[in-house]
C-alpha positions as CSV (number, residue, x, y, z in Angstrom):
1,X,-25.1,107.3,-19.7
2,X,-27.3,104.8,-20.9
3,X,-30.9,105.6,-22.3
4,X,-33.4,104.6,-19.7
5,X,-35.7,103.6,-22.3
6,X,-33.1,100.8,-23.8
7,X,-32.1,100.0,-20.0
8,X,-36.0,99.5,-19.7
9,X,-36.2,97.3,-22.3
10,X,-33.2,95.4,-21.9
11,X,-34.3,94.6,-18.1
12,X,-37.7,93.1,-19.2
13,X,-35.8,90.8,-22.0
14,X,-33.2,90.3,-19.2
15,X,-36.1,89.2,-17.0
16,X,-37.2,87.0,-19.2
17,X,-34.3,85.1,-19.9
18,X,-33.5,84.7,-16.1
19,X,-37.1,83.0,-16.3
20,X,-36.4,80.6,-18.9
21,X,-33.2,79.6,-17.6
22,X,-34.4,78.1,-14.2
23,X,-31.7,76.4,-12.4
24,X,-29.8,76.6,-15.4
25,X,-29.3,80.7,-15.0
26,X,-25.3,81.1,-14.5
27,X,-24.6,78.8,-17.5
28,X,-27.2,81.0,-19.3
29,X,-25.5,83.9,-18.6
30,X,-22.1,82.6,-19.0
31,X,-23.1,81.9,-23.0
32,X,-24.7,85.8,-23.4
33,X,-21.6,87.5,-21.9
34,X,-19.5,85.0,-24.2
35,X,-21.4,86.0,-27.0
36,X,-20.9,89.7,-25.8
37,X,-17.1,89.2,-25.0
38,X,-15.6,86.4,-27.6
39,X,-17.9,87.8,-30.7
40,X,-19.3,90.9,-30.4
41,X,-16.5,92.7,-28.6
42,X,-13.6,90.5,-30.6
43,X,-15.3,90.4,-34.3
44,X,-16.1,93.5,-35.4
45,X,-17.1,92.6,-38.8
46,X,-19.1,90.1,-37.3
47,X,-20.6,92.5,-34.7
48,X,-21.3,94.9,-37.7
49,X,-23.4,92.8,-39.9
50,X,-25.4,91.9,-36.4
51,X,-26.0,95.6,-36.1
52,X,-26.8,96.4,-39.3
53,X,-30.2,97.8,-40.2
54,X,-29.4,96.7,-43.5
55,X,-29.1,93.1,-43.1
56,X,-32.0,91.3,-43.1
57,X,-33.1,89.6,-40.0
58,X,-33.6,85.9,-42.0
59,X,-29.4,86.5,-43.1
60,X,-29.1,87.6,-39.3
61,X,-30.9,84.3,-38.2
62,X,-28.8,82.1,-40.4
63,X,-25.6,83.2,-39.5
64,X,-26.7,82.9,-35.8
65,X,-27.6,78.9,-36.8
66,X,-24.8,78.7,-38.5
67,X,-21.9,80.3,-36.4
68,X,-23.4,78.8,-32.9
69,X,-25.1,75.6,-34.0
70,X,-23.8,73.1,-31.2
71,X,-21.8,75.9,-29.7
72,X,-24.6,77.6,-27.5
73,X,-27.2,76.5,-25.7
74,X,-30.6,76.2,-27.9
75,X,-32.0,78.5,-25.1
76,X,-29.3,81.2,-25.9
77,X,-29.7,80.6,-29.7
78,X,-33.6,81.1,-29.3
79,X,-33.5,84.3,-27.6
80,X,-30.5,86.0,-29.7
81,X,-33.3,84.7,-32.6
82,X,-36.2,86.4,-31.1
83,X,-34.0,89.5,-30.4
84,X,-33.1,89.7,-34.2
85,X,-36.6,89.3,-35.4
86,X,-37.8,92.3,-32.7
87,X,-34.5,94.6,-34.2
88,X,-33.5,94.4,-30.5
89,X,-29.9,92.5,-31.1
90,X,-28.1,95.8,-30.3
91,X,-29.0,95.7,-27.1
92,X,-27.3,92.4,-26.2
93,X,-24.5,93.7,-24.1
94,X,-27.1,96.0,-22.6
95,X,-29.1,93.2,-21.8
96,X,-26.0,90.9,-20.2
97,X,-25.4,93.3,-17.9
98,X,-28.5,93.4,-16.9
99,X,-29.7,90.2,-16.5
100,X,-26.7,89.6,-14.1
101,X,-27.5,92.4,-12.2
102,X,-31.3,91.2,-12.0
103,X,-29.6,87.6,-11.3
104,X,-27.6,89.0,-8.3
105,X,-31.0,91.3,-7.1
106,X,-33.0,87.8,-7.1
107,X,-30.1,85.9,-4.9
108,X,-30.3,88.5,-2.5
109,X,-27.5,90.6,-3.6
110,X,-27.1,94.0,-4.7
111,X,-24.0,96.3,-6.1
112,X,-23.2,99.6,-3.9
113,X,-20.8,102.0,-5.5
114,X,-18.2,103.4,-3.3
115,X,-15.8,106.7,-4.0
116,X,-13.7,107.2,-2.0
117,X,-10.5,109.9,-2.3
118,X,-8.0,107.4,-1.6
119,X,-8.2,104.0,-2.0
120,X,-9.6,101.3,0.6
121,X,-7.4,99.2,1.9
122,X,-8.4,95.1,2.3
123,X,-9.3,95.5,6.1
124,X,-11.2,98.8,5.1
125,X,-13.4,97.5,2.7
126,X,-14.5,94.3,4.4
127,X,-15.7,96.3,7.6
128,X,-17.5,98.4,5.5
129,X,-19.0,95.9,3.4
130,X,-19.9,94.0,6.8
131,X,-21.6,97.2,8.3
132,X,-23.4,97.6,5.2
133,X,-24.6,94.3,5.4
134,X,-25.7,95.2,9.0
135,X,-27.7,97.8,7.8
136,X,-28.8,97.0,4.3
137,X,-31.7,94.1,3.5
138,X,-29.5,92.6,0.8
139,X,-25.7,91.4,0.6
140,X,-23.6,94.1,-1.3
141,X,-21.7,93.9,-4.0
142,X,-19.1,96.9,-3.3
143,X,-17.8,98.3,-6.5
144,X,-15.1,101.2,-5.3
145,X,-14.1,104.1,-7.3
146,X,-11.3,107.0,-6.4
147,X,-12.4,110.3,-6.8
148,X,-9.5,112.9,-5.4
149,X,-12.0,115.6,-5.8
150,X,-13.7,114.3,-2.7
151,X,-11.0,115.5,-0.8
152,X,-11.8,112.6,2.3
153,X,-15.0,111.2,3.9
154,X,-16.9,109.0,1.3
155,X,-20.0,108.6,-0.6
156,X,-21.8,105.6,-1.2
157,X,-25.0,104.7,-3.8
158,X,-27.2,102.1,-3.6
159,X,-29.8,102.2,-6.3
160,X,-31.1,105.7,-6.8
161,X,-30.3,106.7,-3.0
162,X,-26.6,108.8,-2.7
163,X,-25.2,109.0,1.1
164,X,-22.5,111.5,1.4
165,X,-20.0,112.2,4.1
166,X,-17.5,113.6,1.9
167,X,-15.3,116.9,2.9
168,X,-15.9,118.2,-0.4
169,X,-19.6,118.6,0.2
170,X,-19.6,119.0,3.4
171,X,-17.6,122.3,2.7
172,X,-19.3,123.2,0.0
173,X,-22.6,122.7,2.8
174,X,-20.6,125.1,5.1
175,X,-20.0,127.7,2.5
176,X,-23.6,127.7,1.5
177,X,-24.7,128.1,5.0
178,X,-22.0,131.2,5.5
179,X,-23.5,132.9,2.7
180,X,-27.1,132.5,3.3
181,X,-26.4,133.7,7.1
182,X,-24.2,136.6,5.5
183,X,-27.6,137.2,3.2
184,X,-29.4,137.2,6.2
185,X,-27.3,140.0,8.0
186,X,-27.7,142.6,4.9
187,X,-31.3,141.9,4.6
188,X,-31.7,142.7,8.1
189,X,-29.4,145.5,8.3
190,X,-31.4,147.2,5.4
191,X,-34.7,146.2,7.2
192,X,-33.7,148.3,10.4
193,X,-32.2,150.9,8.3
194,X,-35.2,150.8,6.3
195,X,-37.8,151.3,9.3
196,X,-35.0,153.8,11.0
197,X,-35.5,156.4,8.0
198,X,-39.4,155.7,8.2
199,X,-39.5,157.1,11.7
């Protein structure tokens, strides 16, 4: 799970970038999940001097001028500068995640996570995502998961809000309510015994 004070930050860099681009945004964002992908993820020596808290930030700086020079946009070279200089270039892949999920947000879109405990067929998952569209402010992006555990039914998050129909729960609901009724029946029962041997 990510650390919501690094998501924090990496949204308000993310922001900002999404600002600067302008029209330009998807080619922008293209270049920082390249950089994420093609160097970071397929270089790890490079990717360790980046991360280094040894490395200077001037050496960082160079390298960045000199690896990318005419490669990347001077918009993309600018802000991976301005992240070194801050100590903040760890959060890159952080920050390309975010800045497409702030991209989609400001298009009108948003992701909805779906589990399911089997997996949705084609004709399945477009009705759904067309009732969720009914119903939802925004056009969804559904990401689906299989969880067996869920037994059947589904559970669906968008944002910070969980709606679940799934068996599992909905069992475990039943068995909660059986035991609280079955607490309810021996507190009574030793309430009327209790005023019985008081008379």
């Amino acid at each position: 799970m990510e650390d919501p004070s690094s998501q924090a930050i990496a949204r308000t860099y993310a922001d900002a970038l999404l600002d600067a681009a302008g029209t330009g945004t998807n080619e922008v964002l293209e270049e920082l999940t390249s950089f994420v992908d093609d160097v970071l993820n397929k270089l790890p020596e490079l990717r360790e001097i980046f991360f280094s808290r040894v490395v200077g930030r001037e050496e960082k700086i160079q390298l960045i001028d000199r690896v990318f020079s005419g490669k990347t946009s001077p918009l993309v070279a600018s802000f991976l500068r301005v992240l070194v200089r801050h100590d903040r270039l760890d959060l890159v892949p952080l920050i390309a995640r975010e800045a497409r999920l702030r991209q989609e947000v400001r298009s009108g879109k948003q992701r909805v996570q779906i589990k399911t405990a089997m997996p949705l067929s084609d004709q399945s998952r477009d009705r759904l995502r067309q009732r969720l569209a009914e119903s939802l402010p925004f056009e969804p992006i559904l990401e689906t998961q299989v969880d067996p555990s869920l037994i059947g039914g589904i559970v669906i998050r968008v944002g910070d809000t969980v709606y679940d129909s799934s068996l599992a729960t909905r069992v475990a609901q039943l068995r909660d309510r059986i035991q609280q009724r079955s607490l309810h029946e021996i507190q009574s029962g030793r309430d009327r015994f209790s005023s019985a041997e008081g008379n």
